[in-house]
C-alpha positions in Angstrom: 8.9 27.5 19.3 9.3 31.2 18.0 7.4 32.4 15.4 10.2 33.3 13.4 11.0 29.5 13.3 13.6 28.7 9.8 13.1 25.0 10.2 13.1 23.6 7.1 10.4 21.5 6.1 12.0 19.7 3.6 15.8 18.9 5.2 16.1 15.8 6.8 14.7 15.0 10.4 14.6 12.3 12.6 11.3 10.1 13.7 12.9 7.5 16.7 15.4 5.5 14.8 14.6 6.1 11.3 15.5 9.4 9.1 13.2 10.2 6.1 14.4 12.7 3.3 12.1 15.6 5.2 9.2 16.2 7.6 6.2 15.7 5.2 4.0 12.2 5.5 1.2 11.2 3.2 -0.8 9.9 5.5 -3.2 7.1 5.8 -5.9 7.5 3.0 -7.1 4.1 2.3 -6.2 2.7 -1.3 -8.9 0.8 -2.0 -6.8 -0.7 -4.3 -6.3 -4.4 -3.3 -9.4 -6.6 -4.2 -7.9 -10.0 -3.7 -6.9 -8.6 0.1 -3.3 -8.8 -1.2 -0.6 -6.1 -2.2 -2.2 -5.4 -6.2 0.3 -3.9 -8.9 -2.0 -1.0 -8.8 -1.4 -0.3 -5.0 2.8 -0.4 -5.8 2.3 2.2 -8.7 -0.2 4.0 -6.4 2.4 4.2 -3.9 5.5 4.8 -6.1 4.1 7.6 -7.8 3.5 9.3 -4.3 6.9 8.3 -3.0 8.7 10.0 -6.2 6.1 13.0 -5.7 8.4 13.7 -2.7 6.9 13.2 0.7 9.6 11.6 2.9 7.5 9.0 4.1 4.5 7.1 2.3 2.1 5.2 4.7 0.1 2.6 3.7 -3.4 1.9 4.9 -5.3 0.1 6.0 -3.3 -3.0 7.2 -5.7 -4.9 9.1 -3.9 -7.3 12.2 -6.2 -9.6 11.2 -9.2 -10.9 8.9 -12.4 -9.5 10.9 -10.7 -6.9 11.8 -11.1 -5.2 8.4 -13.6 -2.3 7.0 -14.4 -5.5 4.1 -12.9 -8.8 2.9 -10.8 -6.7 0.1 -8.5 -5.2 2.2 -5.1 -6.4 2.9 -4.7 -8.3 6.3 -1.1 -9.2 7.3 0.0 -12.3 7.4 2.6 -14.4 5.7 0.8 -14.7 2.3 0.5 -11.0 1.7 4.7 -10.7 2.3 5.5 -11.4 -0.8 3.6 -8.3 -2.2 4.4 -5.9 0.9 8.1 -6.2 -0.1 7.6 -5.5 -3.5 5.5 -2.4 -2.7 8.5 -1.4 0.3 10.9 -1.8 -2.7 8.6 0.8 -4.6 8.4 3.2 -2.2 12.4 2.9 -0.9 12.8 3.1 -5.5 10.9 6.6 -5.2 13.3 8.0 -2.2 10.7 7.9 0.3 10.7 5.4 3.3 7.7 3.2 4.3 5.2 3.4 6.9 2.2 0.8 7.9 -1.1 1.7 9.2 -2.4 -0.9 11.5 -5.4 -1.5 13.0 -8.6 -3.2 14.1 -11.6 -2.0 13.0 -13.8 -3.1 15.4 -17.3 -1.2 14.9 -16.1 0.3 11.5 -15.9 -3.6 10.0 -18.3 -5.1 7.7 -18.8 -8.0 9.2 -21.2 -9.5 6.6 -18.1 -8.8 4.4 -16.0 -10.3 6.6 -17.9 -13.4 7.1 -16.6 -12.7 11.0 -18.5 -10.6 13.7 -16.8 -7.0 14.7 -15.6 -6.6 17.8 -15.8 -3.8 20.5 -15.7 -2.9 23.7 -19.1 -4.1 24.6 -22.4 -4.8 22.3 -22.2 -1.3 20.6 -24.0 -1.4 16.6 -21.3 -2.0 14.2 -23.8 -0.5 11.5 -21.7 -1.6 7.9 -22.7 -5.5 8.8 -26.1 -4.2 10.4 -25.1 -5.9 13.9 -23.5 -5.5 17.1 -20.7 -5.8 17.8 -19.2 -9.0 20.3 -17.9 -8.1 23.3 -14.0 -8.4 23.8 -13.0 -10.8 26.8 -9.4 -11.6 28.4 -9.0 -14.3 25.7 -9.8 -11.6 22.6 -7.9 -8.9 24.3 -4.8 -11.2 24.5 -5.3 -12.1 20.9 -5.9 -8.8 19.3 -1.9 -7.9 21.4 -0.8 -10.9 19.8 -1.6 -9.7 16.5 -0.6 -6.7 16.7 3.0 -8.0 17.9 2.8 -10.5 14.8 1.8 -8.5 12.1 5.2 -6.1 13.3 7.2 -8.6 12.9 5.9 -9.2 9.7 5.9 -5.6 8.4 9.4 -4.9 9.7 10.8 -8.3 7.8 8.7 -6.9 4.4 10.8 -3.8 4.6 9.1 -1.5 6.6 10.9 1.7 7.8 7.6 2.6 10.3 4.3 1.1 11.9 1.2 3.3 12.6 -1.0 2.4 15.3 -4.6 3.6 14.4 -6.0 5.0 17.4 -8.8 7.2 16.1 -11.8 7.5 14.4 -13.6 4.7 17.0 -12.1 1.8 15.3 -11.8 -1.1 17.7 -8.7 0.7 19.8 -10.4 4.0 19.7 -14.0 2.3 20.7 -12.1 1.5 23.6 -10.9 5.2 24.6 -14.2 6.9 23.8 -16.7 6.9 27.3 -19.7 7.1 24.4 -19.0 3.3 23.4 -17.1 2.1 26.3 -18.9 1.3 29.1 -16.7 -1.3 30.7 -16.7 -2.1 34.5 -13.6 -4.0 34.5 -9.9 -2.7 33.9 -10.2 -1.6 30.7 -13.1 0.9 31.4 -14.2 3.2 33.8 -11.6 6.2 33.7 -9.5 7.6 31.0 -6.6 5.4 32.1 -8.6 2.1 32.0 -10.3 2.7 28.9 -6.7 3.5 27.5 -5.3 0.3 29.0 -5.8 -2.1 25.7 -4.5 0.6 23.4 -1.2 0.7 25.9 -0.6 -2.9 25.6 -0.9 -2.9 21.7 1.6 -0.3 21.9 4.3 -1.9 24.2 3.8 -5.2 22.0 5.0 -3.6 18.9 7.8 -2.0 20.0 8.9 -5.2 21.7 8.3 -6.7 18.6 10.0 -4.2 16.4 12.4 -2.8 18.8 14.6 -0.1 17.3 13.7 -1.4 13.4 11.5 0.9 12.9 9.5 4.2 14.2 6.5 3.3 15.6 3.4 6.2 16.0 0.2 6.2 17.4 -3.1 7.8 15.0 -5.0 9.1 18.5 -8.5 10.9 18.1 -8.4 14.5 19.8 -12.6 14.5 19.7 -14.9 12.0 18.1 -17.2 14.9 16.6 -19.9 14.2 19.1 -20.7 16.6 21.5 -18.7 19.1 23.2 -14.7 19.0 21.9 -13.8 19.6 25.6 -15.9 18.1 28.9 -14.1 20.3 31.0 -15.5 23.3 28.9 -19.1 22.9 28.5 -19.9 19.2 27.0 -22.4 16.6 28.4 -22.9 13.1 29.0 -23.4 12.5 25.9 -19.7 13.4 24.1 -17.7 11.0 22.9 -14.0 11.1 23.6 -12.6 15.1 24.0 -9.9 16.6 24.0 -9.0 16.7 27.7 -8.9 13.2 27.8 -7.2 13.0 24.7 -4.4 15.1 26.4 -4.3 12.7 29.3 -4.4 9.5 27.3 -1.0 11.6 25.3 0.7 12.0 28.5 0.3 8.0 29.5 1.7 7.3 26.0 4.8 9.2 26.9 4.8 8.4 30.4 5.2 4.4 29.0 8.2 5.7 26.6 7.1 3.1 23.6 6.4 6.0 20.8 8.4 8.2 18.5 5.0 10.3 17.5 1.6 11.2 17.6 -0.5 11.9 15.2 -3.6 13.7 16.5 -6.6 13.3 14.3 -10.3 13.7 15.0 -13.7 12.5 13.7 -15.4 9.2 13.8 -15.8 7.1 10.3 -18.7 5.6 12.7 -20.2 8.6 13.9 -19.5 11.4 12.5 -16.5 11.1 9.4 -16.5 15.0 8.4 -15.5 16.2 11.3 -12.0 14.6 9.7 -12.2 15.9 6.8 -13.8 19.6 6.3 -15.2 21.2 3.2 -17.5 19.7 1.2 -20.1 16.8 2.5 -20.7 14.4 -0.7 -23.3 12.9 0.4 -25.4 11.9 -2.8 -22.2 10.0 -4.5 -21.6 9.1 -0.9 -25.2 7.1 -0.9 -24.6 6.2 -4.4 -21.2 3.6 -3.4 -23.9 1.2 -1.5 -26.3 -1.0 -2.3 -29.4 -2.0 -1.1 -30.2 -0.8 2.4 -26.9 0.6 3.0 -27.7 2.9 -0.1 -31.6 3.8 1.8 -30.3 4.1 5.1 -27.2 6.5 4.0 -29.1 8.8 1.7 -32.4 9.3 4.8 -29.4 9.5 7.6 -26.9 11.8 5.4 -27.5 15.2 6.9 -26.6 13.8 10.2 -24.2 11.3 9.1 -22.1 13.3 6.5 -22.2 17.2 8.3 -20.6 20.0 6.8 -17.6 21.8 8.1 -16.1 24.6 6.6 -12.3 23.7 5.0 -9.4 26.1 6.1 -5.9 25.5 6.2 -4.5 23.6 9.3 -8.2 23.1 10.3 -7.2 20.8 13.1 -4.4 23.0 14.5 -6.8 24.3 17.5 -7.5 20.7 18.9 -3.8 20.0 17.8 -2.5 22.6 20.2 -3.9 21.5 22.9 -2.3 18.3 22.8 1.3 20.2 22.2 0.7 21.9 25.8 0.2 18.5 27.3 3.0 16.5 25.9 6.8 17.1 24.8 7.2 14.1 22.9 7.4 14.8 18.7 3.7 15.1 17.0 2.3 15.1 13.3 0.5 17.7 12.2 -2.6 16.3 10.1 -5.1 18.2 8.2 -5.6 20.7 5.5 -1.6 21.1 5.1 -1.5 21.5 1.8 1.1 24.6 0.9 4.5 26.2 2.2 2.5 28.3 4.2 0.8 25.8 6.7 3.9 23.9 6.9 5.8 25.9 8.0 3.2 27.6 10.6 3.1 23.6 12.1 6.8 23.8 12.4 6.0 27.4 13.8 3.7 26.0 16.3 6.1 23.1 17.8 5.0 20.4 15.1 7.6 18.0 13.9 6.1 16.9 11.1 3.2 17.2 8.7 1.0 14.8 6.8 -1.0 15.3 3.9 -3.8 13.3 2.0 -6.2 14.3 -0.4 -4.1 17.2 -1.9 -2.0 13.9 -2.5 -4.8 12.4 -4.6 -4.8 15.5 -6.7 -0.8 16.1 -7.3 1.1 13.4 -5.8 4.1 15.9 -6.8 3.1 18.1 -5.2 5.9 18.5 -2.1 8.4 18.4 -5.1 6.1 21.6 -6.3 6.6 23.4 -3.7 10.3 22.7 -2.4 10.6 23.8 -5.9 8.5 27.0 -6.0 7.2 27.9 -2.1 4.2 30.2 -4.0 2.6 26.7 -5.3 -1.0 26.2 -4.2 -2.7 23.2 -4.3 -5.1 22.5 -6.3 -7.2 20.3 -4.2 -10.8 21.8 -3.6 -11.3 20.2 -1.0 -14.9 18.9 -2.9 -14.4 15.0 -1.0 -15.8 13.3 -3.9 -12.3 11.5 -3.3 -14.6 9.9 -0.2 -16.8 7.6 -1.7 -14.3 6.4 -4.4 -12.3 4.1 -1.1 -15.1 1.6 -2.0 -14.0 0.8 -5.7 -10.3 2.6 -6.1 -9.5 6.1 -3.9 -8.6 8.5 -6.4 -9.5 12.4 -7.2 -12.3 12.3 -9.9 -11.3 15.6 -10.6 -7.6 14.6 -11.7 -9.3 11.6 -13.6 -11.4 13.7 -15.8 -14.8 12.0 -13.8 -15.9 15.3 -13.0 -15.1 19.4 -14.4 -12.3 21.0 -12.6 -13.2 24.4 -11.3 -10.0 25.6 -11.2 -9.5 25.2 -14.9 -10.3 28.1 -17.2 -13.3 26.3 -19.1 -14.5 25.2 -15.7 -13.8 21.5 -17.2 -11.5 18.8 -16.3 -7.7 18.9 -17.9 
């Protein structure tokens, strides 16, 4: 695409068979807002707010496929119980002009499975270190299960009002565990190369869109580099890396090869291995440590300087990785990651993006798109500080916009 691109972020643009108001996503930032693992007023005016803030489409995370396949017991599952309470929060965000999107996933390693009352699953016995176990190997039976669910919780989101369906392939939950050669060492046919340790998150894929058909967009969340090692075997890693970004590329290109996407949304970082690699700027790791208890709280605060690194914040941080997957695919992606002004949206449209998604500059101004549609000079006023991080454990929010901490872009250095 030329540099001197005009495309518009905010006109209307097409995702597979659905067409939101304009190209900008809040993306998947879990709510934290549904203690009873059931849609909560608070998660509808969460969303609403958000959805009349602008952004064409408003995802909401994390939908679990199924009850040990969450991070804890609080988090929303689908199934029919919770339908009730999806469509009143589809009607919200459909009330605020935006259209609706569903993260689902598994979170295989990443669940609690003392939480959960359920053990995690993976790939093979890998520690699943938020229930202080390992994890239970996934055979033919579980692997046809875990499609099933998937297919069943599409049908269910589609009937609730759902415009689009996220497929969380990143971060080394339980479909990303799969992709990365760190954690799966499978000998079998879902192991062994790139294409075999791809294969489960391929059928997942093709089940939804059978399910959903042409109801709604379906896109895949797929990890670029897990933060561990070398971003790129090809160029210096070791045996060591998790999943890079050459085979990132070619797990893209059997995506589009199998013609059941509308999207991609590269992403990066592990939420078990290394979560700031995701995220950039600031690593909270005290109020991090402070969200456990007991030897969660020990263990966090002796591993934190390994566990919670620091990476410098810049706009479009994840553009570089980002790129690489534009050469190797032609089918639409989402750019993710420190887009938060005119400015590094438009240099994603510049760059072959098709559309962008924001999060915590979200938690600070959920008006903010309308901001700057309105006045393209508005800069956010996100500091990119993370203390939004630790706060998915009782309600995500920005401390700074609630007044639970000073605001350094204030004049008195103090919150508004």
């Amino acid at each position: 695409m030329s540099p001197l691109s005009t495309t518009d972020p905010f006109a209307p643009a097409t995702l597979g068979p659905i067409t939101p108001r304009n190209r900008l996503i809040k993306c998947a930032t879990f709510e934290g807002r549904t203690p009873d693992a059931l849609v909560s007023d608070d998660l509808i005016e969460f969303h609403r707010e958000v959805a009349a803030g602008g952004v064409g489409i408003s995802t909401v995370a994390y939908c679990a496929v199924s009850p040990e396949g969450r991070t804890d017991r609080h988090q929303i599952y689908l199934r029919p119980e919770a339908a009730d309470g999806l469509r009143r929060l589809t009607d919200a965000i459909h009330g605020g002009g935006a259209l609706a999107a569903a993260q689902f996933g598994h979170a295989g390693p990443v669940a609690n499975s003392i939480s959960n009352r359920a053990a995690a699953l993976g790939p093979g016995r890998i520690p699943a270190p938020m229930g202080m176990a390992l994890t239970r190997r996934m055979d033919a039976d579980s692997i046809a299960t875990l499609t099933r669910q998937f297919a069943d919780a599409a049908r269910l989101a589609v009937d609730c009002g759902f415009d689009a369906i996220e497929i969380h392939c990143g971060h080394n939950y339980l479909l990303s565990s799969f992709l990365s050669p760190l954690l799966n060492h499978r000998q079998d046919n879902y192991g062994r190369t790139v294409e075999g340790r791809a294969r489960l998150a391929r059928e997942v894929i093709e089940a939804v869109r059978e399910a959903v058909g042409d109801q709604a967009a379906v896109w895949a969340k797929l990890s670029m580099f897990d933060g561990v090692g070398k971003p790129g075997v090809g160029r210096g890693g070791h045996p060591w890396s998790g999943l890079n970004v050459d085979q990132a590329c070619e797990t893209a290109r059997l995506f589009e090869a199998d013609g059941f996407l509308d999207a991609i949304e590269p992403t990066a970082g592990s939420s078990l291995l290394n979560p700031m690699y995701l995220f950039h700027g600031e690593a909270p790791r005290t109020e991090f440590a402070a969200a456990f208890d007991g030897v969660m709280r020990v263990g966090l605060k002796a591993a934190a300087p390994v566990f919670l690194k620091h990476y410098p914040y810049r706009d479009a941080y994840l553009l570089p990785l980002a790129q690489e997957l534009r050469k190797a695919v032609s089918m639409p992606l989402i750019l993710l990651g420190g887009v938060t002004d005119r400015s590094s949206m438009q240099t994603a449209l510049d760059e072959g993006f098709d559309f962008v998604a924001m999060g915590r500059a979200l938690l600070r101004e959920p008006d903010l798109p309308l901001m700057i549609q309105n006045d393209p000079s508005t800069t956010s006023r996100c500091v990119h500080c993370n203390l939004c991080m630790p706060t998915i454990y009782s309600k995500t929010r920005c401390p700074i916009r609630d007044g639970e901490v000073p605001d350094p872009l204030s004049p008195a250095g103090s919150s508004e």
